[in-house]
C-alpha positions as CSV (number, residue, x, y, z in Angstrom):
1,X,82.1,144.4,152.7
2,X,84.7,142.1,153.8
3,X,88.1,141.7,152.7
4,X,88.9,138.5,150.3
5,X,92.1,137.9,151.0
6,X,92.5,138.7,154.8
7,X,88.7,138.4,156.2
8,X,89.2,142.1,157.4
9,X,86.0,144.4,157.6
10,X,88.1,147.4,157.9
11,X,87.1,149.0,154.0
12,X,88.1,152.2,153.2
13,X,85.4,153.0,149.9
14,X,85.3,155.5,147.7
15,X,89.2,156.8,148.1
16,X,89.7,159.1,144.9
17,X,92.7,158.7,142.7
18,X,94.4,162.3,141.7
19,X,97.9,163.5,141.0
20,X,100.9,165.1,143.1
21,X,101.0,167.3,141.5
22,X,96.8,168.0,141.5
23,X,97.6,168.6,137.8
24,X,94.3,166.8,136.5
25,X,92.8,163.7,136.7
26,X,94.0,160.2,136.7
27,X,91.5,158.0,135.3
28,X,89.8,156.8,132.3
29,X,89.8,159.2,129.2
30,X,87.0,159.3,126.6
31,X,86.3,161.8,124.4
32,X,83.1,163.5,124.1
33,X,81.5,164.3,120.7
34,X,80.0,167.5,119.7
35,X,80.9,170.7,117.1
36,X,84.6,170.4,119.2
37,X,85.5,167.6,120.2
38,X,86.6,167.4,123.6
39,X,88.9,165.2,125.6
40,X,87.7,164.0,129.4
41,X,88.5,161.7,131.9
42,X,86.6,160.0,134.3
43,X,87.6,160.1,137.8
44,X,88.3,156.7,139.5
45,X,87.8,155.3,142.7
46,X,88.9,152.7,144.4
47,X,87.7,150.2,148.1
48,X,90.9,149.7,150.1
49,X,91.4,146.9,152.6
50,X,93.1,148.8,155.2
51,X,94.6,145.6,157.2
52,X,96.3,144.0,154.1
53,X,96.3,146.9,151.7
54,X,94.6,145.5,148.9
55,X,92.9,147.2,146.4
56,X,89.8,145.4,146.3
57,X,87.6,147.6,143.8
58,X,88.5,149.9,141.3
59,X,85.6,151.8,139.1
60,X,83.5,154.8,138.4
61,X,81.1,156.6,139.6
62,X,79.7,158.7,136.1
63,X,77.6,157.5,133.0
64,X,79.1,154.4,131.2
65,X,78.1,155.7,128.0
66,X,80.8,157.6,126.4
67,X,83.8,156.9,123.3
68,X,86.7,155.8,125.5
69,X,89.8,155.8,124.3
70,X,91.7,152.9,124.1
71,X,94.9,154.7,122.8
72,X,97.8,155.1,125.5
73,X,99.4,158.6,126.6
74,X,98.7,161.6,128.8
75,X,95.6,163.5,128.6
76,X,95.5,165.8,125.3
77,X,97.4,163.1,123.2
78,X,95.7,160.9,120.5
């Protein structure tokens, strides 16, 4: 992979997003359907340019197929 906006080759991939606090994960929340419904979140990755420090990829790594949530707020809130 090269870099877009600098020509670099130096690509960090696959750099995981967390917390400070390692309190959960930061990512994309869905909730998963069943007898209780439960809230999740997928983790995201993202492919850094390490010369220019772009982010130049952002996504996921698990099944695409879920009822994501478009509402705003920390994990646990509606």
């Amino acid at each position: 992979m090269k870099c877009p906006f600098c020509g670099s080759e130096r690509i960090e991939s696959g750099i995981s997003w967390g917390k400070s606090a390692e309190t959960g994960n930061v990512g994309l929340k869905y909730t998963a359907n069943g007898f209780f419904p439960i809230t999740g979140v997928a983790e995201v990755y993202s492919d850094l340019c390490l010369d220019c420090k772009t982010i130049l990829r952002t996504y996921i790594k698990e099944d695409t197929d879920k009822n994501w949530s478009h509402n705003p707020g920390s994990f646990g809130t509606k």
